[in-house]
C-alpha positions as CSV (number, residue, x, y, z in Angstrom):
1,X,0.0,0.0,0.0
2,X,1.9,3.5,-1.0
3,X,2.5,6.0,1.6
4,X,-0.1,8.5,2.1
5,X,0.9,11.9,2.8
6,X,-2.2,14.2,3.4
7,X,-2.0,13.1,6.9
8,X,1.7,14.4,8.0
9,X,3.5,17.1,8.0
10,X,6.0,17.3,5.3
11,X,8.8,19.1,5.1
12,X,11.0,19.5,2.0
13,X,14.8,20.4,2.7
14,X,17.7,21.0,0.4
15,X,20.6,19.3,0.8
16,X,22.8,22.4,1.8
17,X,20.3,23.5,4.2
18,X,20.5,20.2,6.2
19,X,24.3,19.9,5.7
20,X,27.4,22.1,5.3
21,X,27.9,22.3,1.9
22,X,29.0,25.8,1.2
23,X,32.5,25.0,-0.2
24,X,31.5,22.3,-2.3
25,X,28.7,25.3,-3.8
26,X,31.6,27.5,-4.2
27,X,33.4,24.9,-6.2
28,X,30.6,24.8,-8.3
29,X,29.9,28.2,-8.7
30,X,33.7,28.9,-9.6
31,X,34.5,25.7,-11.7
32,X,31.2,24.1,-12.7
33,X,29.1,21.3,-12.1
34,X,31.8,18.9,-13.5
35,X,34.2,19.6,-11.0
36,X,31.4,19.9,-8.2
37,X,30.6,16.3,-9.4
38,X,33.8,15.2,-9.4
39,X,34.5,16.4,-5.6
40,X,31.2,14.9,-4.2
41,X,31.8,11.3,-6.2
42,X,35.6,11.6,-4.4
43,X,34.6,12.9,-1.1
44,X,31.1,10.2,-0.7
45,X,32.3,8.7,2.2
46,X,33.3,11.9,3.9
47,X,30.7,13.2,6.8
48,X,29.2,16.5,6.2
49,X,29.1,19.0,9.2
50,X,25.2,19.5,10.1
51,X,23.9,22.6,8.5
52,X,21.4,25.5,10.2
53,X,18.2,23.3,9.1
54,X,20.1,20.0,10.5
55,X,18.5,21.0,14.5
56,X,15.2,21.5,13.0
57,X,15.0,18.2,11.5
58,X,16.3,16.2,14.2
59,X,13.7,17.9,16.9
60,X,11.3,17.1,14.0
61,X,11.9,13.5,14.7
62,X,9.9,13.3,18.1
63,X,7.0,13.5,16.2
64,X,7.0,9.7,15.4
65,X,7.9,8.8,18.5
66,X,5.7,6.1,20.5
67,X,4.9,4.2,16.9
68,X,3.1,7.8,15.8
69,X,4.3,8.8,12.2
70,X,3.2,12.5,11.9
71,X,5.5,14.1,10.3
72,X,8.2,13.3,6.7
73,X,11.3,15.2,6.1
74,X,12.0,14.6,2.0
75,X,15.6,16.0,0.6
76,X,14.7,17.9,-1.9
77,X,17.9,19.2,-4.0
78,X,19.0,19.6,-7.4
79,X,21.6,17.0,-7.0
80,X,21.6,14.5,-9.5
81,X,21.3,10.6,-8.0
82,X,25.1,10.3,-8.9
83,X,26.0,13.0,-6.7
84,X,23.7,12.2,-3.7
85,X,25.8,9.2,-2.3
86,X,27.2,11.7,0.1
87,X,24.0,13.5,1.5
88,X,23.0,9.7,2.2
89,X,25.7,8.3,3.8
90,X,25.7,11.7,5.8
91,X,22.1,11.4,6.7
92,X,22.8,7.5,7.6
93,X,25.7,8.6,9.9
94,X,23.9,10.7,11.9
95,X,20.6,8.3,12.4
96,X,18.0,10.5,11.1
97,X,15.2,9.2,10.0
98,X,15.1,9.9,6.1
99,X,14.5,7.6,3.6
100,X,12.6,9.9,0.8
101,X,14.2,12.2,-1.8
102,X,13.7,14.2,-5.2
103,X,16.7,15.0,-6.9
104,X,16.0,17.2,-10.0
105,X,19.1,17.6,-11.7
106,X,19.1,21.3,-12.3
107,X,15.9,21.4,-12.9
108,X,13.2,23.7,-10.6
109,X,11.9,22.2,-7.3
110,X,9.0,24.1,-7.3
111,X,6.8,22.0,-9.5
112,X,7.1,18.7,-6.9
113,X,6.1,20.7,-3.9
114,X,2.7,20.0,-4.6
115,X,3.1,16.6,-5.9
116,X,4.5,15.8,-2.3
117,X,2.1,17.3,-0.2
118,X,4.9,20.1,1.3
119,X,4.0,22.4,4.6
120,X,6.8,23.6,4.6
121,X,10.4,23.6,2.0
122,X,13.9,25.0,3.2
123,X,16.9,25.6,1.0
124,X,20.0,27.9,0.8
125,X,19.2,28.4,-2.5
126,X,17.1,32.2,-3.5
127,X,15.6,31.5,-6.8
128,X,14.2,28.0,-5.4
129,X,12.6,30.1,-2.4
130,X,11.2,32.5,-4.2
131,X,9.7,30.3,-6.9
132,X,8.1,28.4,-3.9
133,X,6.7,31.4,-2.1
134,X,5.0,32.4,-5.1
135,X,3.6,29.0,-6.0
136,X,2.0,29.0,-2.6
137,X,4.2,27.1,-0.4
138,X,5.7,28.0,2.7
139,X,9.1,28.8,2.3
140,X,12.5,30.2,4.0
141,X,15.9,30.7,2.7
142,X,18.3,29.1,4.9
143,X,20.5,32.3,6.6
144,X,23.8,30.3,7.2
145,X,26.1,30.7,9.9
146,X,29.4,28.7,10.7
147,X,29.5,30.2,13.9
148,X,26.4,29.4,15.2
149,X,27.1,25.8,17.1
150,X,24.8,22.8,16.6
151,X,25.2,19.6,18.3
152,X,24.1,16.7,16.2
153,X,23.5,14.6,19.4
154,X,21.7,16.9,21.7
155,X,19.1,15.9,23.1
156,X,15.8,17.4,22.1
157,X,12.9,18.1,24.3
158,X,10.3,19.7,22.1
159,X,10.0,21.2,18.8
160,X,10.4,25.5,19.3
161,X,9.6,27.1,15.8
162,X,9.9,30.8,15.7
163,X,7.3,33.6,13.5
164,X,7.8,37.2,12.5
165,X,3.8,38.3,11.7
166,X,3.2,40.5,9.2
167,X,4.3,38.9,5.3
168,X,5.1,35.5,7.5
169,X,2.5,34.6,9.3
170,X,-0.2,37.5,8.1
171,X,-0.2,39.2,4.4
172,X,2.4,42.2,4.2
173,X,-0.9,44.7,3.6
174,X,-0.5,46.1,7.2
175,X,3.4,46.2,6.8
176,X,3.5,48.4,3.2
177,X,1.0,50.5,4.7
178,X,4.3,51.4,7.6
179,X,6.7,51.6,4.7
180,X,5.0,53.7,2.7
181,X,2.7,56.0,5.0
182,X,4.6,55.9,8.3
183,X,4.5,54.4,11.9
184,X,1.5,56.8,12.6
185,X,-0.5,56.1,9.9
186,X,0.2,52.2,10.4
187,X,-0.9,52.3,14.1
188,X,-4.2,54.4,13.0
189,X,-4.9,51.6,10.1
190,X,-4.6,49.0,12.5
191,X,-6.6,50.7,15.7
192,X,-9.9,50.9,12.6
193,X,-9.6,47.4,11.8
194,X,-9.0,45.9,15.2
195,X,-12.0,44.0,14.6
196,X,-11.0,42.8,11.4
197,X,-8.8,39.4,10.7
198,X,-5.6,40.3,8.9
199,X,-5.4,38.5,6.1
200,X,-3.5,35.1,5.4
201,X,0.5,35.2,4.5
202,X,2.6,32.1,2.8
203,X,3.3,30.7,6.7
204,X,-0.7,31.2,8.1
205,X,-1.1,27.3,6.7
206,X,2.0,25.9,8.4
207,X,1.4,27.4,11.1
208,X,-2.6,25.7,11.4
209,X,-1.3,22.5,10.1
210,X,1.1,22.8,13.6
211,X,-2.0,23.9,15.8
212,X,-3.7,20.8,14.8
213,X,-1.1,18.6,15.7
214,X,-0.8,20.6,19.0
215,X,-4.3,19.8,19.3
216,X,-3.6,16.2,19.4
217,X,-1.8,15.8,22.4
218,X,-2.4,17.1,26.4
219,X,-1.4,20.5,26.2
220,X,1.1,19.8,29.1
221,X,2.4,17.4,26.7
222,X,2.5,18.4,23.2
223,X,5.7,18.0,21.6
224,X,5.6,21.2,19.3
225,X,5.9,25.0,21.1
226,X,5.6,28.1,19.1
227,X,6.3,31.8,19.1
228,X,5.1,35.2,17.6
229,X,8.0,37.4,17.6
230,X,7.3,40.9,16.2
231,X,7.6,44.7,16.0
232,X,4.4,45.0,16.7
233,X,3.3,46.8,20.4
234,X,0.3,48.8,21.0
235,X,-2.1,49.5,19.9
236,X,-1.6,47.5,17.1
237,X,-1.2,44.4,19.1
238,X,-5.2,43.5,18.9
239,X,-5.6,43.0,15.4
240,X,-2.8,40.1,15.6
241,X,-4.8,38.4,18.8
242,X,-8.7,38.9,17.3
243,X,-7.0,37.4,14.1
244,X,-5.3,33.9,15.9
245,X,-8.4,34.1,17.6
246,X,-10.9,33.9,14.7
247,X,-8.4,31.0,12.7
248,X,-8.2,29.0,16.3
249,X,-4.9,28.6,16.5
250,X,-2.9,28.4,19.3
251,X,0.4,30.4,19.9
252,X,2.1,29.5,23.2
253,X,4.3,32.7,23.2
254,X,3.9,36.0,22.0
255,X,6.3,38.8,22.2
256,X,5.1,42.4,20.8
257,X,8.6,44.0,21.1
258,X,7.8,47.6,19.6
259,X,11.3,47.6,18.0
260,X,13.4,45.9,20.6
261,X,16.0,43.4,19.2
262,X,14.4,40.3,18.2
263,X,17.5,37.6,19.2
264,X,17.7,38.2,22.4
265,X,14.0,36.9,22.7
266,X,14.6,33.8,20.1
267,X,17.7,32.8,21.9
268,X,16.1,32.7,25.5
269,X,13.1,30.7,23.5
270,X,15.4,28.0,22.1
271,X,14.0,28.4,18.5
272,X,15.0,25.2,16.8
273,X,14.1,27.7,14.1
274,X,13.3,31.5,13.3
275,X,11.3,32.8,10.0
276,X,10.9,36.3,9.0
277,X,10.9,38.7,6.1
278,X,13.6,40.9,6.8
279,X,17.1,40.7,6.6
280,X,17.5,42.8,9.4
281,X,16.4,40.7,11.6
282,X,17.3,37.3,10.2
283,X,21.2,38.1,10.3
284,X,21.1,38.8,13.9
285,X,19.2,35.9,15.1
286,X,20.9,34.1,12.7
287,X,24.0,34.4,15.4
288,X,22.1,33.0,17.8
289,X,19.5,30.6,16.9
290,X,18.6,29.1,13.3
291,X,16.9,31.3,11.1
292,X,15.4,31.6,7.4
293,X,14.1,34.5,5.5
294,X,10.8,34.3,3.9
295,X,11.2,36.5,0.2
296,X,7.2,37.6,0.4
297,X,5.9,40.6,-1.0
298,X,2.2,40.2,-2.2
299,X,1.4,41.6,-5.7
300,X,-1.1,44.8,-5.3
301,X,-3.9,45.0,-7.1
């Protein structure tokens, strides 16, 4: 009987999200995809280091814990099969629990997200982000950081998965109102439409698909915590409750930080991961916890 996958969380990640790979992408970006070939097919049985998505993942593994299979991690990478040995062997050495992959070749990503049921795709690479994002699919660009220390055998407790709101978890309406009206003008918007959910971004379906498994277990005792992390602060904090109100999902933290550094927060939370918009706050809490950058900006009408 084939696997189904309407019932799990999936969650595509590219190769040099999971792992290290950023020399072997500088070898191919400077001598070509023969030589990158070349250096993976000679280097197979050589362990890659674990990459900023590689603590994700593993926490992702409690999930199917006690016989429960709730969740699939799929390398997705445009690897060819001949080139993949390594990723295996690497994902063998370190016990994790993938078995599935699609390696394209070159070719876009984008066009199998659907075909494989994806919450939720990571990758290093830009164009593959984008192209996901505005297929419909949640999305992050992995920020790497050699500095930031992950342990391949820590022990995981729970899953902590950290949101920026507005064009993450919400559209970016409220947010190009700010940049092109001003702070005043934002908070005013907001105050008139308190009563009024904000509307959906790329992330608001990832983030109900992780309510509902929430829902499944004692609250004391779910596996998965979560965090809202944003600029936001009065009065324009009420829109962002009324609206997780009226989609029923739960949010165990929320911090309205009103322009206080966000990675002081995330590292205190323990985000196994971090996702928001803007550079500017994705390279700082990229130094201190795992982070991607969503690349949304919805088309106006």
């Amino acid at each position: 009987m084939a696997l189904q996958l309407d019932d799990k969380l999936v969650i595509g990640v590219s190769s040099r999200a999971l792992f290290d790979l950023e020399a072997e992408n500088r070898i191919y970006e400077t001598e070509g995809l023969d030589a990158y070939a070349a250096y993976q097919i000679e280097h197979e049985k050589d362990i890659l280091r674990p990459g900023t998505a590689f603590p994700l993942v593993r926490a992702l593994e409690k999930l199917n814990e006690d016989g429960r299979h709730l969740t699939e991690v799929i390398i997705m990478s445009k690897n060819s099969a001949d080139t993949s040995l390594r990723i295996f062997n690497s994902i063998e050495h370190y016990g994790l629990g993938i078995s599935r992959a699609a390696l394209v070749g070159g070719m876009p990503i984008y066009p199998y997200l659907g075909t494989f049921r994806t919450d939720l795709f990571l990758s290093a690479n830009e164009e593959d982000v984008v192209e996901a994002v505005n297929a419909g699919f949640a999305a992050g660009i992995i920020c790497g950081n050699n500095d930031l220390p992950i342990d391949p055998d820590g022990a995981v407790s729970e899953i902590r998965i950290a949101f920026d709101g507005d064009a993450v978890i919400f559209s970016d309406e409220s947010e190009r109102i700010y940049q092109k009206e001003g702070l005043a003008a934002f908070a005013e918007h907001e105050r008139r439409n308190a009563q009024n959910p904000l509307a959906e971004g790329p992330f608001a379906k990832f983030l109900k698909t992780l309510s509902l498994i929430q829902k499944t277990f004692p609250r004391t005792e779910a596996p998965i915590r979560t965090a809202l992390v944003t600029a936001r602060n009065a009065p324009s904090h009420e829109r962002v409750i009324r609206t997780l109100r009226a989609w029923d999902v739960r949010i165990d933290e929320v911090f309205f930080l009103g322009g206080i550094a966000k990675s002081d927060v995330l590292r205190d939370f323990g985000a196994n991961i971090f996702f928001d918009d803007q550079k500017v706050h994705t390279d700082p809490a990229s130094r201190v916890v795992p982070s991607a950058r969503v690349p949304y900006k919805k088309q106006e009408n």
